[in-house]
C-alpha positions in Angstrom: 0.0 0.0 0.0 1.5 3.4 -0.6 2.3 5.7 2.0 0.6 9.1 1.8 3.2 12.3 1.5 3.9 13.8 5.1 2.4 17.2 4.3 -1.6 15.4 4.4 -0.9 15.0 8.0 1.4 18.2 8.6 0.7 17.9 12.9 0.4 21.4 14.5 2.2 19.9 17.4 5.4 20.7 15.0 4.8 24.6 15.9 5.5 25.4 18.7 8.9 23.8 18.5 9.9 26.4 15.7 8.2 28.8 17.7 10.9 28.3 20.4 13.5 28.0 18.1 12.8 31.4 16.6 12.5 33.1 20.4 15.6 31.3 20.5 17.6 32.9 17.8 16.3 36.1 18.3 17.6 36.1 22.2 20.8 34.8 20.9 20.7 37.6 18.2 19.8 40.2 20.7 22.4 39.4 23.6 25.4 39.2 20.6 24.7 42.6 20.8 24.4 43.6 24.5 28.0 41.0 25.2 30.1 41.6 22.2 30.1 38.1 21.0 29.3 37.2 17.4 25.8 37.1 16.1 26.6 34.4 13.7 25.2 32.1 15.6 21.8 33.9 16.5 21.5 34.6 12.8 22.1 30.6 11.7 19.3 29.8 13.9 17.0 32.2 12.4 17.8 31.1 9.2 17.1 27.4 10.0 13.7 28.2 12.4 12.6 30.7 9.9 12.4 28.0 6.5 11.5 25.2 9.4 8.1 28.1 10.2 7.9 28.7 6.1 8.4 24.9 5.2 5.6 23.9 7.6 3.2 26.6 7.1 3.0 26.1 3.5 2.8 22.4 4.4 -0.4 22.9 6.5 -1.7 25.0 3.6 -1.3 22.3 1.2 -3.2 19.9 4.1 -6.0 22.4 4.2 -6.1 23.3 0.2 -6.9 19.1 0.1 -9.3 19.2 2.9 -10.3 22.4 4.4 -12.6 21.0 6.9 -9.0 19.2 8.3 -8.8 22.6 10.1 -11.5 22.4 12.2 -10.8 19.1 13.1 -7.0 20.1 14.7 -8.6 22.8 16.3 -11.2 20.5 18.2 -8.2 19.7 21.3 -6.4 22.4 23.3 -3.0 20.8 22.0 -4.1 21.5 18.3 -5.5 24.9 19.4 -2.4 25.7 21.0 0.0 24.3 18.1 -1.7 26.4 15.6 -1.6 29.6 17.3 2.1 28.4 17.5 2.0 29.3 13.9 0.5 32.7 13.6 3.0 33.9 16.4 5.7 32.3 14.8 5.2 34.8 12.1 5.2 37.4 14.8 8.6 36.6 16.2 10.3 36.0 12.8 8.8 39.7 12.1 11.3 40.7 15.3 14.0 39.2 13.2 13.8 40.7 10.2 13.1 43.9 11.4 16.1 45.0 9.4 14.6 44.1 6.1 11.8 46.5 6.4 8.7 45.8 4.5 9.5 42.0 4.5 8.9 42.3 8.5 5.7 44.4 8.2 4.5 41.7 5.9 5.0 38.7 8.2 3.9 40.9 11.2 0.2 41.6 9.7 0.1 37.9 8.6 0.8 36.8 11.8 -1.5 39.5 13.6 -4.5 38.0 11.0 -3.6 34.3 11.4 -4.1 34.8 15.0 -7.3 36.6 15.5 -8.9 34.4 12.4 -7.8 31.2 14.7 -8.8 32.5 17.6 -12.1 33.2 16.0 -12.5 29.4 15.3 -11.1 28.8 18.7 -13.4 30.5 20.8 -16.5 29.2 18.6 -15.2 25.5 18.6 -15.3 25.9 22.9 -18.6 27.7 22.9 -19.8 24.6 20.6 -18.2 22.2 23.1 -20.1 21.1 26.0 -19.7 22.9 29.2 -18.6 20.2 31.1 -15.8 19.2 28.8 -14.7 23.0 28.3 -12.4 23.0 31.2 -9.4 25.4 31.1 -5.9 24.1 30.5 -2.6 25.3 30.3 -2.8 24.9 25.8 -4.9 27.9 26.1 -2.3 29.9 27.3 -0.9 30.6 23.9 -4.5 31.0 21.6 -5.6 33.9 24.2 -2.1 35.8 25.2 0.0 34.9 22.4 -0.6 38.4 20.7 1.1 39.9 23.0 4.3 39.2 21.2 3.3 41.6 18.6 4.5 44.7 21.0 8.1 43.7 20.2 8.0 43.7 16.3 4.7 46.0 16.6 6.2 49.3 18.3 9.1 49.5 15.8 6.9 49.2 12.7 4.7 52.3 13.8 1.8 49.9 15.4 2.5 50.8 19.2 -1.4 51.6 20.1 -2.5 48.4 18.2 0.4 46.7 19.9 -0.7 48.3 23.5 -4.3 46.9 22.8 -3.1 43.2 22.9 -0.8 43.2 25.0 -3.5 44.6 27.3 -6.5 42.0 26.4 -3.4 39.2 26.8 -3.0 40.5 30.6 -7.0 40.1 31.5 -6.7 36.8 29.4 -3.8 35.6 31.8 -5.8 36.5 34.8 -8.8 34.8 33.8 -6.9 31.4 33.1 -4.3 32.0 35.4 -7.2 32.5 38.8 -8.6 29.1 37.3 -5.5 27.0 36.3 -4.7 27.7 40.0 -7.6 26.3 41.2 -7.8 23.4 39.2 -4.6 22.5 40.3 -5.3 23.3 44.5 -8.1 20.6 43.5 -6.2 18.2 41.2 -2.7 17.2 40.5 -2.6 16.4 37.1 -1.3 12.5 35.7 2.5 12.4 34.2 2.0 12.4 31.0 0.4 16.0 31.0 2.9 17.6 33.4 4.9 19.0 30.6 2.3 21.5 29.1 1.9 23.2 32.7 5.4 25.0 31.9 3.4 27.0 29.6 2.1 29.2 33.2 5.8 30.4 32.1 4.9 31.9 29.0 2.3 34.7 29.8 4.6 36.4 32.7 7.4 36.4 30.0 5.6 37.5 27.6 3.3 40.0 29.3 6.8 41.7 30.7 8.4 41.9 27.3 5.4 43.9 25.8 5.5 46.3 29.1 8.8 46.5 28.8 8.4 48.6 25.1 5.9 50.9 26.7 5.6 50.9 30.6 4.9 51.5 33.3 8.0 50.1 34.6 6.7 48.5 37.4 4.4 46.5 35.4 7.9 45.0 33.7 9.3 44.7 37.1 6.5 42.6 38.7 6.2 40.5 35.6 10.1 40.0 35.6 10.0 38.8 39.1 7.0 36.1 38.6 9.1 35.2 35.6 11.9 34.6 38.1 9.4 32.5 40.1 7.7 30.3 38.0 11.2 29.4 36.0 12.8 28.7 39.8 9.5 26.7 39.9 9.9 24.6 37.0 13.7 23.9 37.7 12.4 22.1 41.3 9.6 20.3 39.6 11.8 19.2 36.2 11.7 15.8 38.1 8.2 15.8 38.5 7.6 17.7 35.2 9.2 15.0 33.1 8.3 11.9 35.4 6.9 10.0 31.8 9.6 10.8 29.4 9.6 12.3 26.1 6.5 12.7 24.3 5.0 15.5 22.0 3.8 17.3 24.9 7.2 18.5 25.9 7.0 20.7 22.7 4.7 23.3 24.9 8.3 23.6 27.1 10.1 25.4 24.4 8.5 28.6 23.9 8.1 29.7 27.2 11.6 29.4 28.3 12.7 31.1 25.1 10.7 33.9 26.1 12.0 33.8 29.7 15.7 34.0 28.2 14.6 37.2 26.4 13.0 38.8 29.5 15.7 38.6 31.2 17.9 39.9 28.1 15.3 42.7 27.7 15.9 43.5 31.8 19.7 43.4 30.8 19.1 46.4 28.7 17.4 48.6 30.9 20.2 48.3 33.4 19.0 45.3 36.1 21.9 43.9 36.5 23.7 41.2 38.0 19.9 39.4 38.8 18.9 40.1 34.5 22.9 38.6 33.7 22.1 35.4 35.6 18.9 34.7 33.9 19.9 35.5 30.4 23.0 32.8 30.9 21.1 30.6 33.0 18.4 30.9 30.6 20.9 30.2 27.5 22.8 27.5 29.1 20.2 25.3 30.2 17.0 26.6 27.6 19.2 26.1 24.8 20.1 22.4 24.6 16.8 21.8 25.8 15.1 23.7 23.0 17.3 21.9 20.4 17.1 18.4 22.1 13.3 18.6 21.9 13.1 19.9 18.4 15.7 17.5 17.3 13.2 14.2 19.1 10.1 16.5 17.5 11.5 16.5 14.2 12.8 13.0 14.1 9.5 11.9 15.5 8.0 13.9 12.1 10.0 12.3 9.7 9.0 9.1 11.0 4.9 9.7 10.7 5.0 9.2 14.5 3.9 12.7 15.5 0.8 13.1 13.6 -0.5 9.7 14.9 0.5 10.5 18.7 -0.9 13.8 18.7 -4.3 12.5 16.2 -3.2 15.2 13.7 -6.5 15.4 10.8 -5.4 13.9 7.9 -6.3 15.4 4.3 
């Protein structure tokens, strides 16, 4: 019987590993420039994550172009919610890049800014259409409902600073609302193994949240989102153990943006003169975030080549 090409079952799953590869390189980019060491390693990452994000969104276009209705179908689970929203901020972060290149970062900002509110669109219809009692909140909707706020970074230099205000703003009640009731699912329930991994995305919003502040103010605001930054990663080193209790699986993808984006908080704090405590993050962050990042992409992409991801994650097929 012969196999079907890969791109019929492209897996959003794949996503949000490229999305931390491109928070990567853009960290690495960024703190070339506030140490003094080369950038050419930054810039060989963003190379590689940014045809990885291109490769794989034409990919999933080609899926949907032979079955559009295989959209829907991904976005039906939080993972797939969560892996495609991945993709629209992936265009966002590759926008931060570019920004040298000028119009070619405008472009993939406002197609990253649409992808995400057309998704979220679908997502927030596909959970009123869901039964209430099966619409709990879990840590994969972290990304759908406060990923936008990564459009400050890109947004503010491209002349979109109110637009780029207004998300980050709807992220922060976003993060309170699941935040308040993460929290309480968790003083009720401990969740099993193998779903330990995506609860490292509580990292992302703080990061996140801080690094759109951080372009705008008030200060404090970056401060206090710096400092639960601090907390949550200190959080995650103590409970890596318990984290990562059922070994690698898909799920470990939802690690990889959130400590990128807690490498470039701290990097961001470096700039505005923190100090020694914004120096220890950025190279604790780097040292430890960035074999991690690669070691899961590597077992992600390995897993894609091998038709394993879209069946362990129950990718639609086209």
């Amino acid at each position: 019987m012969k196999r079907q090409p890969l791109w019929r079952s492209t897996p959003p799953a794949i996503f949000p590993v490229i999305l931390g590869l491109l928070g990567l390189a853009n960290g690495l980019r960024w703190l070339a420039g506030i140490w003094g060491y080369p950038v050419a390693a930054g810039d060989f990452m963003l190379g590689i994550s940014a045809a990885l994000l291109l490769f794989f969104s034409l990919s999933y276009l080609a899926k949907l172009l032979a079955r559009p209705g295989a959209l829907l179908e991904d976005l039906r689970a939080p993972p797939g919610q969560a892996g495609l929203s991945a993709l629209a901020v992936g265009f966002l972060v590759l926008a931060m890049g570019v920004l040298s290149k000028g119009e070619i970062a405008r472009w993939f900002w406002w197609i990253g800014v649409g992808l995400f509110l057309l998704l979220l669109l679908f997502i927030i219809n596909s959970r009123l259409k869901t039964p209430k009692a099966a619409r709990g909140i879990t840590p994969y909707l972290f990304l759908p409902f406060t990923g936008l706020s990564a459009a400050a970074m890109a947004g503010f230099s491209l002349g979109y600073g109110l637009l780029s205000q207004i998300f980050v703003y709807a992220s922060l009640v976003a993060f309170i609302w699941l935040g308040i009731g993460l929290a309480l699912k968790l003083a009720r329930n401990r969740p099993p193994a193998p779903l330990r991994p995506a609860y490292a995305a509580f990292l992302l919003p703080p990061s996140l949240l801080g690094l759109g502040f951080g372009q705008f103010g008030p200060e404090v605001v970056f401060v206090v989102f710096l400092a639960l930054a601090w907390l949550l990663a200190l959080l995650m080193l103590v409970l890596a153990g318990w984290m990562t209790k059922s070994g690698f699986a898909p799920i470990w993808g939802e690690m990889v943006f959130p400590v990128a984006a807690f490498i470039n908080i701290n990097i961001m704090a470096i700039s505005k003169g923190y100090g020694t405590i914004a120096n220890t993050g950025a190279l604790a962050g780097v040292l430890i975030g960035t074999p991690l990042i690669l070691f899961i992409a590597y077992k992600t992409l390995k897993m894609w080549t091998k038709r394993d991801l879209a069946k362990k994650t129950g990718a639609a097929t086209a």
